[in-house]
Steps between C-alpha positions, in 0.01 A plus 500: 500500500785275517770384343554209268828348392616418166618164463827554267787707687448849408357793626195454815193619424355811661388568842238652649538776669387372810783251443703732576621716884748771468851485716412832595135554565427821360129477499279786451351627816115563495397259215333222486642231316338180362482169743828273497674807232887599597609849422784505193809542600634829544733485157268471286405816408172591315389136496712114449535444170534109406769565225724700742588239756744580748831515549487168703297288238772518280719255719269252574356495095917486448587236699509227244376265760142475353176626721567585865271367764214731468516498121380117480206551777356760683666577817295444820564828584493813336868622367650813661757708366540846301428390170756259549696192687516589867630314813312513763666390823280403789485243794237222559244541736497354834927437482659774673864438398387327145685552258408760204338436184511618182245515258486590150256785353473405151310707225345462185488587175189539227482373159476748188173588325143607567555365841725730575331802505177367705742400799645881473145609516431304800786615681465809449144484610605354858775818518231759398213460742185620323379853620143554658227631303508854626675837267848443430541870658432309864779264486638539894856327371528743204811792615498656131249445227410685179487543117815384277552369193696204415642380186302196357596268193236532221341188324543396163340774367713735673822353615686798622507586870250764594417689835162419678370670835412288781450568881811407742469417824787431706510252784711426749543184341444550115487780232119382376319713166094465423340580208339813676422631828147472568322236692542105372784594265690205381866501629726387136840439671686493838892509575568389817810701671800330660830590594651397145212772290653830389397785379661788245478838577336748198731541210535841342590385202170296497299772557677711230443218247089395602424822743441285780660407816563068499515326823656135490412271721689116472313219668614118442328443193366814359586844479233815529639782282258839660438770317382855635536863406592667848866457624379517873232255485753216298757600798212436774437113393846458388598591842192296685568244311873484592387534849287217534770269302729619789287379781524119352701268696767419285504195287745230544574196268502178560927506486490811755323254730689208476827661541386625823372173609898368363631742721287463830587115443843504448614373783274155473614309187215250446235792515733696152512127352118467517446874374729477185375125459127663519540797307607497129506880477859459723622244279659513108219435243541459136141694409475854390411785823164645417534762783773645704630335807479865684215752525534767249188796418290446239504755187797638252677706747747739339769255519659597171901456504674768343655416161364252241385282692135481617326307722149388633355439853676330737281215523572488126872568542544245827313215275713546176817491722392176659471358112862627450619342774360139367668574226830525685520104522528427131704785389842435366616895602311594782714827538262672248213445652648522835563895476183525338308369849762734679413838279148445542508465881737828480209644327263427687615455873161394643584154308802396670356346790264319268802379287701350875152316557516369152833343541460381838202303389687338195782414674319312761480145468530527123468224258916429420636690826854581350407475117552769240174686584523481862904636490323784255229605748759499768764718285225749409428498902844622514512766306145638655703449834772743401261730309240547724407481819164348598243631806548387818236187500590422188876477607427334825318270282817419227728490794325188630459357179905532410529304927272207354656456151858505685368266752325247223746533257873524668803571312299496182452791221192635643650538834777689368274778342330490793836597714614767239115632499505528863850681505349708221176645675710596771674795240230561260436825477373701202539480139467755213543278244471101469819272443655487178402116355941482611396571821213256517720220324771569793196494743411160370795332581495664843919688433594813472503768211822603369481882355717659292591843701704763277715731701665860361850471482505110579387220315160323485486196755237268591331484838272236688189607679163358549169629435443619852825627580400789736664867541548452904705176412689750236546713778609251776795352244579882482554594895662149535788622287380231221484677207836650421457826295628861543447757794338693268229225432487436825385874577255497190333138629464656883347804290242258320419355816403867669322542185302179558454532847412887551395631172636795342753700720369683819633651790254338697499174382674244730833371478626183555815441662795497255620127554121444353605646180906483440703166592656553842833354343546747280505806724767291777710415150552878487653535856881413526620208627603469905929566492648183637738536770823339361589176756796542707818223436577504836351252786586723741327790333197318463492468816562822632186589279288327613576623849475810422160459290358328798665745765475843534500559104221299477221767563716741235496261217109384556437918490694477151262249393227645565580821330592334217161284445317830563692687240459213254079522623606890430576408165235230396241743597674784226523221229126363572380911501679505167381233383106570613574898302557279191236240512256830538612703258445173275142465664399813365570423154238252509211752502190336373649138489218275651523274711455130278802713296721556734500148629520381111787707456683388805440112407669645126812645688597180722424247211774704313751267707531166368439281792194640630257212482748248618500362869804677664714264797754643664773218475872528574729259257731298576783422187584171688399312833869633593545781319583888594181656684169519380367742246134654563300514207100516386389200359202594282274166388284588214259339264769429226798563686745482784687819564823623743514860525748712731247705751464867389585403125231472223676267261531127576875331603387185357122331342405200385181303413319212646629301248870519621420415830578130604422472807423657830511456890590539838817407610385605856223763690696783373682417173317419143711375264394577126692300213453656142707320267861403565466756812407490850368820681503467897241791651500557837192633660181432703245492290600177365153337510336761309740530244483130399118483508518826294764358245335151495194695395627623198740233403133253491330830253825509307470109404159516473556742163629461193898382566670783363669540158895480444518826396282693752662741749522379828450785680210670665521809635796522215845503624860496364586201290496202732795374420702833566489376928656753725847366652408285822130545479425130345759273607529139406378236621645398838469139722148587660294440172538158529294534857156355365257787419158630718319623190606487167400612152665321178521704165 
């Protein structure tokens, strides 16, 4: 039987199924099948059903380009591919460097009606191959057979759902039931076993309701609810049944393939061109999914969500998301909907690689690359990136799709997510809860999230992070003597960090090394200054000196130096015992805290100061290009806000926003010049590059927003009033600003 094509643009009639040859050739060993027939391929569960194409079909039927190539004739050969598009990369014969080609496996899709169901029939007849005429008792394939009862729909008579008894048998390759046992007994139904069938264990609340024990069994299209009254014999086929669904190689998709054919051809360019340009399933498509783009089991799995929310299958689930996703493109506020996708793949974390393989294929080669859907499908691609993290092929796979949108779109808003995604993945750990829709508006614009933090005994100030600000990064700032804060916080953070390392308090659990807990400044603060021997006036005594500390003194005075760095060792080892008592003793107050708590709790304590968030320079200011000598500083860029601070002190010298700064530069490698206003700040340090990429950064996100109101404050992380300067810290503007500018920012 072959194919015909319709003549108008819409779905391709049915094929044959001898029309079609599986990707991965899962044949039945032992039976005979009928001349020029190809085996079904391996996803399809109890049988194809026309009106459930797959996950491919949807792409080329989506298109919007009209009929493909084997929709307006038949193709000389027959199409290959699992149940959908495939690429199929081979060389010529008779060339042995040729280069490769790429063909397109292109399937079909039936009509509705009466048709419909003959074609199922007919498939299903070349997947069931007809038994013998001998007893159904002699079946060599059979590995469990016997008497069960299964629930079947009445007529119109009787429309209610009624148990009937039939005989199993089970196959190796299909769970078959006849109308008896004896010899020429007519087999009613077959569900052939793959990978994707499950099967439900006996439910005791089933047999407390009906006094029978139910066995489920899920194939593709149907679903055998099995009824008996023995508890061992419904555990026997539940657990043959399992087993045989076990020994299945497992099923892959169409998608699974091709992004291991994207990533085995990575490295030749013309061979990725040809397999997107060949396979719609890779590309953005306008038409609703009909299946999922991953393999997921057959059946209602107990995949209920706690709470009031309920849910289906995932095939179910992973198709609905796909039809909130179009929806994405023509929504005024997206942010709704956005958290919605998010909570669901929370729910259900089986669906989160399915919702990555979504966006990758809408954001590929869309119809308006940078339009208002595209930008939404890459901003909910961001928040899935800090949310989640997806499986390893799946990530290899995003990866390289994030290299070839930067690469084909530079310096453009898709290769800007794609930079902040990348930076993202590389943090992402776990979630308990989605982002708020603030969160998910800040994620949109690719900034930072400003939180109020309220403090006992101080008040409430506002502090930048991002959504995948990690603990270690916490912790880093901490030993680096960045966050300024008590000893006593100190001593309760390197607690938290025990706590999050070891667990609750034992004497057996291993201990780091105290400068891996507690800031090595702190402990060498506590030690008392070296005395200063006071200079001698006299030349000649000077002299004499150094005579004698070079002479036969010289051995005397190197002895006193040594005895003095060992009793200040002495001493730094009684202060860091001290210190390591306290940190304990705090440890063991933390009985029971987990670990995802303790680390939560840390990240609380170092927000509490208000430039955590901010990008901290050290930076040594100058009050004039002649002035007295330099004073060192931390110069903290944030994303509102340019902050001085005095290192070791929590509360800002002087702040300002973006919108007070005029311009910007290097005067030379190792002074940066900052103008803000009617004054001129001179920095010297040698990080000058990365400070004005940094700052240029977030001068180009500042002008890109709303300019700000007269009457807003203009400081973030807050600070004193900005026009209260300390004495000497912002001097006026000297001679050198007329020097033409490297970079520069206008208000």
């Amino acid at each position: 039987m072959s194919s015909s094509a319709p003549a108008h643009p819409g779905p391709a009639a049915p094929a044959s199924h001898g029309d079609r040859a599986p990707r991965l050739g899962l044949a039945r060993p032992g039976r005979p099948r009928p001349p020029g027939a190809r085996t079904t391929p391996s996803g399809t569960g109890d049988g194809p059903t026309p009106s459930a194409p797959g996950p491919a079909e949807e792409a080329l039927r989506g298109a919007g380009t009209g009929p493909g190539p084997a929709a307006a004739a038949p193709a000389p050969s027959p199409p290959r591919g699992l149940g959908g598009p495939r690429s199929l990369l081979r060389r010529p014969h008779g060339s042995a460097g040729g280069s490769l080609e790429v063909s397109l496996s292109q399937p079909t899709r039936s009509s509705s009606g009466s048709e419909r169901s003959l074609l199922v029939a007919e498939e299903m007849r070349s997947l069931i191959v007809e038994k013998g005429p001998g007893p159904v008792e002699d079946d060599p394939d059979a590995l469990v057979k016997g008497w069960l009862q299964r629930e079947v729909r009445g007529g119109m008579k009787t429309p209610w759902i009624r148990p009937r008894k039939y005989w199993f048998v089970l196959t190796p390759d299909s769970l078959d039931y006849y109308s008896s046992n004896e010899k020429g007994a007519r087999r009613l139904g077959s569900l052939v076993l793959t990978s994707l069938c499950s099967v439900l264990w006996p439910d005791k609340q089933t047999y407390k309701e009906t006094g029978y024990w139910n066995v489920t069994v899920f194939g593709r299209k149907h679903c055998y609810r099995l009824y008996t009254e023995h508890l061992n014999e419904a555990v026997h086929w539940v657990c043959a049944v399992q087993k045989v669904i076990d020994s299945k190689v497992p099923v892959q998709t169409p998608t699974q393939l091709l992004m291991r054919d994207v990533e085995e051809h990575c490295g030749s360019p013309e061979v990725l061109e040809q397999i997107y340009r060949c396979n719609p399933i890779l590309r953005y498509t306008s038409s609703p999914l009909y299946a999922p783009l991953l393999p997921f089991p057959y059946g209602s799995l107990d995949q209920s969500a706690p709470g009031p929310r309920s849910y289906t299958t995932l095939r179910d689930e992973a198709v609905k998301l796909f039809n909130s996703l179009q929806q994405l493109e023509s929504e005024r506020d997206p942010v709704p909907l956005m958290q919605g996708v998010l909570q669901t793949c929370l729910d259900l974390p089986p669906l989160v690689d399915e919702i990555y393989c979504q966006l990758v294929k809408q954001t590929t080669e869309p119809a308006a690359p940078g339009g208002q859907g595209d930008l939404h499908y890459w901003q909910l691609l961001t928040c899935m990136s800090c949310t989640f993290l997806p499986s390893q092929p799946v990530l290899r796979f995003l990866r390289f799709h994030l290299d070839r949108t930067e690469s084909r779109f530079p310096a453009s808003e898709m290769a800007k997510y794609a930079c902040f995604i990348r930076e993202a993945l590389g943090k992402t750990k776990g979630r308990e809860c989605v982002p708020s829709l603030e969160e998910i508006l800040v994620l949109m614009r690719r900034q930072e999230m400003i939180c109020t933090v309220h403090c006992p005994g101080a008040p409430a100030c506002s502090v930048a992070i991002s959504s995948h600000t990690t603990a270690e990064e916490a912790h880093e700032m901490v030993l680096r003597g960045y966050v300024p804060t008590s000893e006593e916080t100190l001593q309760t953070l390197a607690a938290l960090r025990l706590q999050s390392l070891n667990s609750d308090f034992s004497t057996h659990a291993p201990f780091p090394r105290l400068e891996e807990l507690f800031p090595p400044h702190v402990l060498h603060a506590r030690l008392p200054p070296p005395r200063r021997r006071t200079p001698t006036k006299c030349r000649g005594a000077r002299l004499r000196a150094g005579l004698l500390a070079g002479g036969l003194w010289g051995q005397a005075l190197a002895k006193q130096r040594a005895e003095r760095d060992q009793r200040l060792r002495g001493r730094l080892r009684e202060e860091g015992a001290s210190t390591m008592a306290a940190i304990v003793e705090k440890w063991k107050l933390l009985q029971g805290m987990g670990r995802p708590e303790a680390m939560a709790a840390y990240v609380a304590l170092v927000r509490e100061w208000p430039g955590f968030g901010s990008t901290l320079f050290d930076v040594d200011l100058r009050a004039s290009p002649v002035g007295a000598g330099p004073q060192r500083l931390w110069l903290g860029i944030g994303a509102k806000a340019v902050s001085l601070y005095k290192p070791g002190e929590p509360e800002p010298l002087d702040s300002f926003c973006y919108g007070r700064i005029s311009s910007f530069g290097a005067s030379d490698s190792s002074t940066f010049r900052l103008s803000v206003e009617d004054r001129d700040l001179l920095f010297e340090t040698s990080q000058v590059d990365e400070i004005a990429q940094l700052l240029n950064t977030y001068l180009v996100s500042a002008a890109a927003r709303q300019p700000p109101r007269p009457q807003e404050l203009a400081t973030s992380p807050p600070a004193p009033d900005p026009t209260a300067q300390p004495q000497g810290l912002c001097p006026t503007a000297g001679p050198w600003q007329l020097r033409p500018p490297v970079g520069s920012f206008h208000s």
